[in-house]
Backbone bond lengths (Angstrom), bond angles and torsions (degrees), N, CA, C in turn:
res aa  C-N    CA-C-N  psi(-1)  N-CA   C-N-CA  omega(-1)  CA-C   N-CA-C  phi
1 X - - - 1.452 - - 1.526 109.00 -
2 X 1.407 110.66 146.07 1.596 116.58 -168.99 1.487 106.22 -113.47
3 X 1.296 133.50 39.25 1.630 122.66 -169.55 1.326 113.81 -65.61
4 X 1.494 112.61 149.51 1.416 154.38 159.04 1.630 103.01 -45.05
5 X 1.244 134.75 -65.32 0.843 150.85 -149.57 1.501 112.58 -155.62
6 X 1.255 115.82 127.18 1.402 138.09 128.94 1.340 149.98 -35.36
7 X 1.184 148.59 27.41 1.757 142.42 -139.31 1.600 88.29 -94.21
8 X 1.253 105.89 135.52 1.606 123.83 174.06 1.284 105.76 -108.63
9 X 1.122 142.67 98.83 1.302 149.58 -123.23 1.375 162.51 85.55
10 X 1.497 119.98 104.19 1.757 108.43 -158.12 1.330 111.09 -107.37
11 X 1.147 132.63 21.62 1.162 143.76 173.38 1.945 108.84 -109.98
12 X 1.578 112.00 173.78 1.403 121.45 169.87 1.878 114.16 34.24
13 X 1.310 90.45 -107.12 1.776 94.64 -149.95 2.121 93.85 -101.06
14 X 1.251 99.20 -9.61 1.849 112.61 158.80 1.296 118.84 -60.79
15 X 1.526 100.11 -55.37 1.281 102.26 173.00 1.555 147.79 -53.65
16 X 1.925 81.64 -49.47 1.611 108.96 172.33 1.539 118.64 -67.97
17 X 1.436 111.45 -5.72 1.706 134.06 176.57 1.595 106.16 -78.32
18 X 1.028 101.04 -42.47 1.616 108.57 -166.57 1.528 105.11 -92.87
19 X 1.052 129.10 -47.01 1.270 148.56 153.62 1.432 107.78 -26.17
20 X 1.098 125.49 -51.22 1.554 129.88 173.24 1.446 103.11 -75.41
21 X 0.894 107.95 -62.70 2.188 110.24 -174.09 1.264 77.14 -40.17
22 X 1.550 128.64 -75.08 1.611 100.33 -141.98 1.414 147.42 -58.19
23 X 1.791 87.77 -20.92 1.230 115.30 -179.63 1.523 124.30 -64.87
24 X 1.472 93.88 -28.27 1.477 110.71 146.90 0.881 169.61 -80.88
25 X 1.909 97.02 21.99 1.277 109.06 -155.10 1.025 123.91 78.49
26 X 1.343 157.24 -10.41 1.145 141.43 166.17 1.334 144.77 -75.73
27 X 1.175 135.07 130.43 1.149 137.28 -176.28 1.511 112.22 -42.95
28 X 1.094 147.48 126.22 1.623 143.30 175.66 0.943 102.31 -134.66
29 X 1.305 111.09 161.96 1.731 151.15 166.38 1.116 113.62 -159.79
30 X 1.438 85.86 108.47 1.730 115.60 -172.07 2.030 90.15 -109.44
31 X 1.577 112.50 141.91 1.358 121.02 -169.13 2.157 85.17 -144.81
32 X 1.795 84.34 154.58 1.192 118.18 -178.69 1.629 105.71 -151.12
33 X 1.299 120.59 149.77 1.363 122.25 157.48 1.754 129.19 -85.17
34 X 1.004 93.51 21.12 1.410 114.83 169.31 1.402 117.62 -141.99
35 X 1.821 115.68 94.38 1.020 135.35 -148.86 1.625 107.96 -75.02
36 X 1.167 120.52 9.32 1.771 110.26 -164.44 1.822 88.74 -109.03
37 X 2.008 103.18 -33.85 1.524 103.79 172.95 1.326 113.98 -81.40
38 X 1.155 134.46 -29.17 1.234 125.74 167.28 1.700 122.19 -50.15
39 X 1.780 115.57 -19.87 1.373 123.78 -153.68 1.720 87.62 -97.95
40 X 1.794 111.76 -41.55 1.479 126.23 -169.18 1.039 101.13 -53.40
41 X 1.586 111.48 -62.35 1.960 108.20 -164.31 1.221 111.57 -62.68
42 X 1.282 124.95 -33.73 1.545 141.64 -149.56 1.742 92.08 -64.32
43 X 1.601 108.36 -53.92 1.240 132.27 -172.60 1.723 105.49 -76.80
44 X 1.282 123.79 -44.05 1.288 96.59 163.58 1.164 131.59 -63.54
45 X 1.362 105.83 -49.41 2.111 112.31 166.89 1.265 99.84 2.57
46 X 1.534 99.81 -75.06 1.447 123.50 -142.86 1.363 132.27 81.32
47 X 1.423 143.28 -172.16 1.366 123.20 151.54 1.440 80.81 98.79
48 X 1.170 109.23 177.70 1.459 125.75 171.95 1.766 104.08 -81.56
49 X 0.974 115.88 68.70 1.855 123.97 173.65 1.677 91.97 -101.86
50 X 1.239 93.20 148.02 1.737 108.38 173.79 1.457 105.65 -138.68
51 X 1.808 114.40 124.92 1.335 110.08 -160.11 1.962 98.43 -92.95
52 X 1.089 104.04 165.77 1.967 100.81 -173.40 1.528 98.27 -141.35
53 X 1.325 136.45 123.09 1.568 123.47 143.94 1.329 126.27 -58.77
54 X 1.231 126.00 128.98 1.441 129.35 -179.35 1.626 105.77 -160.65
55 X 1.250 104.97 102.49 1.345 109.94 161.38 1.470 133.45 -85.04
56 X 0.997 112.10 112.85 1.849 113.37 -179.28 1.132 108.71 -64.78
57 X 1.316 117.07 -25.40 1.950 107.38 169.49 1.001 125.99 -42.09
58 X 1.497 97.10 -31.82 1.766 96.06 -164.88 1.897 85.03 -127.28
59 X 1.391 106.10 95.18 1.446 115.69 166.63 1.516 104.34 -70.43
60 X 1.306 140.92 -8.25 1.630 128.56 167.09 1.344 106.38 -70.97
61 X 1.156 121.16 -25.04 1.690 115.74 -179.16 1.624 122.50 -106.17
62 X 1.444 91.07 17.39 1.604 88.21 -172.13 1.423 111.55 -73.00
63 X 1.368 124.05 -56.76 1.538 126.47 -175.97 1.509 108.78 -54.86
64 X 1.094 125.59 -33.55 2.170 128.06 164.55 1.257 85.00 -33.21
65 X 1.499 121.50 -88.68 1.236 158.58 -141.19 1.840 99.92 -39.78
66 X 1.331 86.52 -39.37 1.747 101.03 -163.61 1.448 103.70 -110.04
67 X 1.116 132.77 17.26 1.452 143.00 167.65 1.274 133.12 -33.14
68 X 1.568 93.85 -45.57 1.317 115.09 -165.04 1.513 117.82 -89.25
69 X 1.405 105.95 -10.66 1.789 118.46 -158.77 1.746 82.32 -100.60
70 X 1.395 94.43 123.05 1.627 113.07 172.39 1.718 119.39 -98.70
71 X 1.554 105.14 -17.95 1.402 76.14 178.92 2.255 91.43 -160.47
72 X 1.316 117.11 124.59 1.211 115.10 174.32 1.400 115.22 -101.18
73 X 1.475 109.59 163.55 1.886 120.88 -174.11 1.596 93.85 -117.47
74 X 1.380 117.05 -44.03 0.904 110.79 -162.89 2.005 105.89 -153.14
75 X 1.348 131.73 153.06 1.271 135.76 -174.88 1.401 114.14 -131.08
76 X 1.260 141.47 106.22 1.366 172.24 126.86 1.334 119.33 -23.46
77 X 1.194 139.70 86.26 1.255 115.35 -170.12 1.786 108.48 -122.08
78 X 0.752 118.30 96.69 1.952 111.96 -167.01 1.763 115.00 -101.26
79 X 1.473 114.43 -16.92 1.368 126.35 -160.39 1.714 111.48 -43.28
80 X 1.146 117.67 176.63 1.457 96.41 -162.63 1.744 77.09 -170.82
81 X 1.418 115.94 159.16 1.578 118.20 162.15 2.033 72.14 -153.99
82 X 1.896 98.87 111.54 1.402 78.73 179.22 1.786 103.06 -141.26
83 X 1.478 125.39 105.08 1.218 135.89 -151.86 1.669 97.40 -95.25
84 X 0.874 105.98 175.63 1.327 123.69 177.97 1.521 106.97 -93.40
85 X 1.279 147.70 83.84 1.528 139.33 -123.51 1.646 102.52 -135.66
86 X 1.431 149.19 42.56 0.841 154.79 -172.30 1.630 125.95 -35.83
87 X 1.179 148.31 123.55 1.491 134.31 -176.89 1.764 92.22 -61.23
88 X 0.660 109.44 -44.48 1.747 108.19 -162.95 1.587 107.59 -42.72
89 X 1.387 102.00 -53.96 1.695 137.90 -159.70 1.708 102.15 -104.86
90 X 1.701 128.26 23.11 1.272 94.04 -174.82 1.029 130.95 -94.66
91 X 1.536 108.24 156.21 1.465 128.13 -166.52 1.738 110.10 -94.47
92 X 1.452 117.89 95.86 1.453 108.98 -165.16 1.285 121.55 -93.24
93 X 1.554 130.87 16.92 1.190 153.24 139.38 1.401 113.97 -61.42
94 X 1.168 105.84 -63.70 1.628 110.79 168.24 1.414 122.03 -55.85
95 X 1.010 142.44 -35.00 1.438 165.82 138.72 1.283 98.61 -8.07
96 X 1.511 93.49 -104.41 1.358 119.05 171.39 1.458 121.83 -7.93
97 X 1.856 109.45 -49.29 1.729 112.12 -163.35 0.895 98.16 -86.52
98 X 1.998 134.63 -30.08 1.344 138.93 -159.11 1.548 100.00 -73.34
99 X 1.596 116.64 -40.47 1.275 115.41 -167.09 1.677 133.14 -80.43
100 X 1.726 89.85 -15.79 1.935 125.28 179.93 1.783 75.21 -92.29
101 X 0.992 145.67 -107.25 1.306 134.09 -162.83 1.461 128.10 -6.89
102 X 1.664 110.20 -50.16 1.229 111.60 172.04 1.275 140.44 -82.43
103 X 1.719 94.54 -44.63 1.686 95.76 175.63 1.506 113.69 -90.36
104 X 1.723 110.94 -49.44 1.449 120.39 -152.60 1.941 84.76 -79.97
105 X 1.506 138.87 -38.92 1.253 141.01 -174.14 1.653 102.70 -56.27
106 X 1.467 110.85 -63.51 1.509 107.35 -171.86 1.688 120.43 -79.72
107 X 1.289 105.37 8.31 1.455 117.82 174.39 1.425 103.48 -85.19
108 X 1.343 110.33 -39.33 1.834 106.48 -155.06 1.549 87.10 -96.97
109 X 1.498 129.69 -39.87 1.350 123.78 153.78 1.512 118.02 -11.79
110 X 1.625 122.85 -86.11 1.125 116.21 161.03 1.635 147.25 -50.39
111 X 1.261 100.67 -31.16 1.736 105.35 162.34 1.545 108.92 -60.49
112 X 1.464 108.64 -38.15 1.702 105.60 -156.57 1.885 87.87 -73.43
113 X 1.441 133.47 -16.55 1.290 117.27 -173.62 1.448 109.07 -120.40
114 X 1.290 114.73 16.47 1.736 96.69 -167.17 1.323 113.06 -96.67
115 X 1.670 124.21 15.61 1.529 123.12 170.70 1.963 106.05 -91.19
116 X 1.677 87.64 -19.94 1.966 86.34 165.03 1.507 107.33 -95.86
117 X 0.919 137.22 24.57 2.123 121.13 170.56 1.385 69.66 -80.36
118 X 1.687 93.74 153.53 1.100 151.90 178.48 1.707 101.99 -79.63
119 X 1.246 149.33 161.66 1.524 137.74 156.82 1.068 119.89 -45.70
120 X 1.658 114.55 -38.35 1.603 111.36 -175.69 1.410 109.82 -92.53
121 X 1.234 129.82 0.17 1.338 129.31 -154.03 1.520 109.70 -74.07
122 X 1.424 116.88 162.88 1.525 119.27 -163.24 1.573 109.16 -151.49
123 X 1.000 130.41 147.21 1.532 135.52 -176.30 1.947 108.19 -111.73
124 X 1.224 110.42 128.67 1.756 102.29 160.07 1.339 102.61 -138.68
125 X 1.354 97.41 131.46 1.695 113.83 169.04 1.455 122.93 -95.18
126 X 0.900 91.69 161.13 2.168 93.62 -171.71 1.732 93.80 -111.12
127 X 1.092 112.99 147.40 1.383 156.21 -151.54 1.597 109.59 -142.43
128 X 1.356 102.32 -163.20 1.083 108.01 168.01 1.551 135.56 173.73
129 X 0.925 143.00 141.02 1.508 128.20 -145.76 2.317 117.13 -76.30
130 X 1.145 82.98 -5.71 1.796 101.57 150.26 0.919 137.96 -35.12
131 X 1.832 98.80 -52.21 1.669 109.81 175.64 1.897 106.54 -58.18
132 X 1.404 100.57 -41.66 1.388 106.01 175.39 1.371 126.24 -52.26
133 X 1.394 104.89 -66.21 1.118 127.19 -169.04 1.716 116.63 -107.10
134 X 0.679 135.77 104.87 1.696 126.78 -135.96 2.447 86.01 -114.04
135 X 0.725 105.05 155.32 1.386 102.28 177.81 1.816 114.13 -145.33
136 X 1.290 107.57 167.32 2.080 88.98 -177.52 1.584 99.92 -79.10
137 X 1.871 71.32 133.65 1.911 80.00 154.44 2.225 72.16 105.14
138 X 1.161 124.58 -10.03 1.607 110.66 -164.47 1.802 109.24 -85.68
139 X 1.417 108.82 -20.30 1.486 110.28 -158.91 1.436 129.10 -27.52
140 X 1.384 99.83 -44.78 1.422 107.49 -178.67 1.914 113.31 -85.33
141 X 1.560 102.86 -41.25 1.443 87.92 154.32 1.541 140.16 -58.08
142 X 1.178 113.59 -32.96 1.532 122.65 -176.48 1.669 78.26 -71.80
143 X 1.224 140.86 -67.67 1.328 116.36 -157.11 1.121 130.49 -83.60
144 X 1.453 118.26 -15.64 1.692 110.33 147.89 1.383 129.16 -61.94
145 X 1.676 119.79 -26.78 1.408 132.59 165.24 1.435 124.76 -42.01
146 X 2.117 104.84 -47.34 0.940 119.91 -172.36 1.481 109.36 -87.24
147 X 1.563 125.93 -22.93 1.088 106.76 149.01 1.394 150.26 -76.56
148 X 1.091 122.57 8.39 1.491 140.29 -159.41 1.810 77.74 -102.09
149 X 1.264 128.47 -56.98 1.240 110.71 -177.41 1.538 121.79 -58.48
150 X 1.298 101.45 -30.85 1.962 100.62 175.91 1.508 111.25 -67.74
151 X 1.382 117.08 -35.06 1.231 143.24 -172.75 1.647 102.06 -65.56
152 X 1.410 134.57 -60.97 1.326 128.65 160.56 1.307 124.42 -40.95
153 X 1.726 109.80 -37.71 1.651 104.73 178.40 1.601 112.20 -71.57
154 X 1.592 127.94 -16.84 1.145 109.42 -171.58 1.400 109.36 -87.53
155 X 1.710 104.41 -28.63 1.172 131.10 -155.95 1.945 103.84 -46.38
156 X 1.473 80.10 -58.07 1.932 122.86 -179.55 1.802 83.14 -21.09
157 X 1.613 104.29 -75.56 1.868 104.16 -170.17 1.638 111.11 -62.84
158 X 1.305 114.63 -26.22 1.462 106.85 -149.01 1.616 104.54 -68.83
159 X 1.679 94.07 -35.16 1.797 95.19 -163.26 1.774 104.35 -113.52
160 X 1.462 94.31 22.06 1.525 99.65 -174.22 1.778 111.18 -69.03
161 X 1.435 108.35 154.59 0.677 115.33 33.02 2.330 107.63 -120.45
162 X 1.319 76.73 44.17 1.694 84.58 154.14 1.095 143.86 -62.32
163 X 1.188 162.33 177.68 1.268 148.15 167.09 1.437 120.09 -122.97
164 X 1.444 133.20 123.82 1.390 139.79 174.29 1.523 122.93 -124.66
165 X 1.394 99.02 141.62 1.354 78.74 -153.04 2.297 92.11 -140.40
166 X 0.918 130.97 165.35 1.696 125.47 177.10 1.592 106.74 -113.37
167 X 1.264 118.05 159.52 1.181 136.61 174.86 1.544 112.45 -129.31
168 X 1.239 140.42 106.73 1.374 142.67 -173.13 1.534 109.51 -118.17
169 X 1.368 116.65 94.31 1.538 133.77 -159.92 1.512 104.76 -84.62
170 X 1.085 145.72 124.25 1.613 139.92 157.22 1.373 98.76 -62.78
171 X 1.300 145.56 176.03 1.442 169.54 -55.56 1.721 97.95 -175.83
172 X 1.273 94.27 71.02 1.739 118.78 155.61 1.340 118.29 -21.77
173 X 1.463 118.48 89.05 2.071 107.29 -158.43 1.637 85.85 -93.65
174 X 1.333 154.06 -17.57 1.306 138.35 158.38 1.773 127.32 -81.06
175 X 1.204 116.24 -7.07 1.513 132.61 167.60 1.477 97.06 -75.80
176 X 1.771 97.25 141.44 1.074 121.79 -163.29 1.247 111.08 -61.87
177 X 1.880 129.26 -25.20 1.298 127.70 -175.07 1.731 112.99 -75.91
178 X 1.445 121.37 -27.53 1.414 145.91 162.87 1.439 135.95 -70.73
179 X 1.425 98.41 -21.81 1.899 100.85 -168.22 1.434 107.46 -56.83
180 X 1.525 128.73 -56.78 1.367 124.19 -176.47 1.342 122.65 -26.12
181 X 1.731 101.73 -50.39 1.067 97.25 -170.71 2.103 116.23 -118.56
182 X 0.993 82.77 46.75 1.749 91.65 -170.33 1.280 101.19 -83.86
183 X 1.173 167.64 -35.89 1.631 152.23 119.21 1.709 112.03 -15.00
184 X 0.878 125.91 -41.23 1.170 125.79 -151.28 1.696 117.21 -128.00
185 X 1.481 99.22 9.40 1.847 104.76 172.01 1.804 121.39 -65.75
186 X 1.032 124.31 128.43 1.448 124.39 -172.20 1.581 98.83 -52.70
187 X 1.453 140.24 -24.55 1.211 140.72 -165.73 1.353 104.46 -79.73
188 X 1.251 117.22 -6.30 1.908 121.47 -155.27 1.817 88.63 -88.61
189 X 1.487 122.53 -31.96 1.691 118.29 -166.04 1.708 108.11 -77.10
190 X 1.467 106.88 -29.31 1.193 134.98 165.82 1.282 134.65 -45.61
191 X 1.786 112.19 -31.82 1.619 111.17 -145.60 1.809 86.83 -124.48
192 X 1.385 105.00 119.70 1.907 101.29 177.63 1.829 109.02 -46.80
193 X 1.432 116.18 -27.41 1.484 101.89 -172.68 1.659 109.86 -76.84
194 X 1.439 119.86 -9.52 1.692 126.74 164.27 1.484 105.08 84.18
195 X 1.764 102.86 32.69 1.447 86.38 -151.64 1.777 93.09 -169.30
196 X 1.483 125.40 139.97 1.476 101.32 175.42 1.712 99.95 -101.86
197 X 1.461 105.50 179.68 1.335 137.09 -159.23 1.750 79.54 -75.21
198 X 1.717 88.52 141.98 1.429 101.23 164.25 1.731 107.13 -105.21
199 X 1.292 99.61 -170.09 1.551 121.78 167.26 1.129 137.84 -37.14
200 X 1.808 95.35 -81.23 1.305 103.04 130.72 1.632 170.15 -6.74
201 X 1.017 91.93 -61.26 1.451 134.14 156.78 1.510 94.73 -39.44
202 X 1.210 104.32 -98.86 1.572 126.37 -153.71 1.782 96.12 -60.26
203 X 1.289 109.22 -23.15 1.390 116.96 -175.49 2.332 103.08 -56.20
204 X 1.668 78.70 -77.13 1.706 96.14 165.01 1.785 98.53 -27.15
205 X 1.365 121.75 -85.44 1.294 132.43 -158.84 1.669 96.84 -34.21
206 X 1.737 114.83 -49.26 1.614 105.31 -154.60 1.462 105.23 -65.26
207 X 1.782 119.42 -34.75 1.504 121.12 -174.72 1.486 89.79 -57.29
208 X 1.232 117.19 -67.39 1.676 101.99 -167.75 1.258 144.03 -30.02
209 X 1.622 110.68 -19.83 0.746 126.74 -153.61 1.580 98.76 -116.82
210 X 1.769 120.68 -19.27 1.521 152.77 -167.63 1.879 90.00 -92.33
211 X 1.117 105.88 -35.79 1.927 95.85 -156.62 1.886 103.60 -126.36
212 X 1.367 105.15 -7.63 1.850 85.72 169.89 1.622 110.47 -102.96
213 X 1.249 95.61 118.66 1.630 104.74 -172.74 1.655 106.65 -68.59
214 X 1.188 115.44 10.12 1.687 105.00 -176.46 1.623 91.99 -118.87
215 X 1.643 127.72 10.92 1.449 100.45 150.78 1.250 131.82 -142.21
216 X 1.304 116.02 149.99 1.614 124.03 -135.21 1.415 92.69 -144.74
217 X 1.922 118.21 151.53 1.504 100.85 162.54 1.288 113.93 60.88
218 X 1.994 128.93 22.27 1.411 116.47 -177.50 1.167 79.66 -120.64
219 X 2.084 96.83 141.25 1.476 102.90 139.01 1.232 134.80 -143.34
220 X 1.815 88.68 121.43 1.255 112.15 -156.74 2.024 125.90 -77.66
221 X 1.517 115.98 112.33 1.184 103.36 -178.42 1.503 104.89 -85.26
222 X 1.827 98.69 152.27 1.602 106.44 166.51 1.068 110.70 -132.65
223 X 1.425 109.71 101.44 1.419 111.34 -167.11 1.766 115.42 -150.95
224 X 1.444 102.97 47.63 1.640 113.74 -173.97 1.142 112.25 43.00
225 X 1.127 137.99 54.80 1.615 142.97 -153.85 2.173 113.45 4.72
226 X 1.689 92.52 50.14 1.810 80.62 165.22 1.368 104.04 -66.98
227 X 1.383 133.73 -59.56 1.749 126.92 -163.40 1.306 97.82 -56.76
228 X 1.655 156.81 28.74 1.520 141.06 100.76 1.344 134.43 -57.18
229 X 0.915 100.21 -17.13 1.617 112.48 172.19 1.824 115.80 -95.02
């Protein structure tokens, strides 16, 4: 198989990634660690999408997993294992998977594919506005967040001369984890746009970040400018 694209993720703003490539023609491979949903979305997409199991939990099996993909344009990586993780209350199982998911999962992710990028090809990882703004119950998110940004700056040299780059989204008020309360999020009095980040939005931001060859090593928040306030 020759895909266009990569999306590591079949849920939320993963989805809505792949969902667009396809519509465009593009070749995709959209992956989940739950192989029957990885086969569902793939097949709803439609389009030429090809669904893949790949669990980042288990970074020893990632490159198996990805065997089959001969040649990438571009790498998506959004996956998330993200609990409600309290210092008071912590859960160090949970910990543990959230943090192999993020850093040590999307690390071996990219090693297991970077002899197929393409010349122009480019990687963006999702983040998240946590690292910033850290909240209870966030510890382990704010600090996998904040590493995914250190993690892009090394990244930038390691697999150069490719380009990688982060995306750190504030609180998605049309994503499925947000809709309830997307009128009505305490962050909305906060943010100069009066309003949180859509789908969309962050969608636009990831190409930007997929197609200008002059940026590398950015990480970019989208988050209606709350971190000015």
């Amino acid at each position: 198989m020759r895909p266009k694209n990569i999306v590591d993720g079949s849920n939320g703003i993963g989805r809505h990634l792949a969902q667009r490539s396809a519509r465009r023609g593009h070749k995709v491979v959209i992956t989940s660690r739950d192989k029957l949903r990885a086969k569902e979305v793939a097949a709803d997409i439609g389009g030429n999408t090809t669904g893949l199991t790949v669990d980042l939990a288990a970074p020893e099996d990632i490159a198996e997993a990805l065997s089959g993909v001969t040649e990438v344009d571009n790498l998506i990586i959004t996956a998330i294992s993200q609990y409600h993780n309290t210092f008071a209350d912590f859960d160090i199982s949970q910990a543990v998977e959230a943090v192999t998911v993020k850093l040590v999962g999307y690390t071996a992710t990219i090693r297991a594919l970077r002899d197929r990028f393409t010349p122009d090809a480019s990687v963006v990882l999702f983040g998240g506005l946590a690292k910033d703004r850290p909240y209870p119950g966030s510890t382990i998110v704010t600090a996998f967040n904040g590493g995914i940004a250190t993690l892009t700056n090394t990244l930038a040299l390691e697999i150069a001369p490719h380009r990688i780059n982060a995306i750190h989204p504030g609180v998605v008020g049309d994503s499925p984890k947000w809709l309830a309360v997307r009128d009505t999020h305490p962050h909305i009095p906060r943010t100069p746009i009066g309003r949180l980040v859509t789908m969309s939005e962050v969608a636009d931001a990831t190409e930007f970040l997929l197609t200008n060859g002059g940026i590398n090593g950015i990480n970019l928040l989208v988050d209606g400018g709350l971190m000015t306030n």
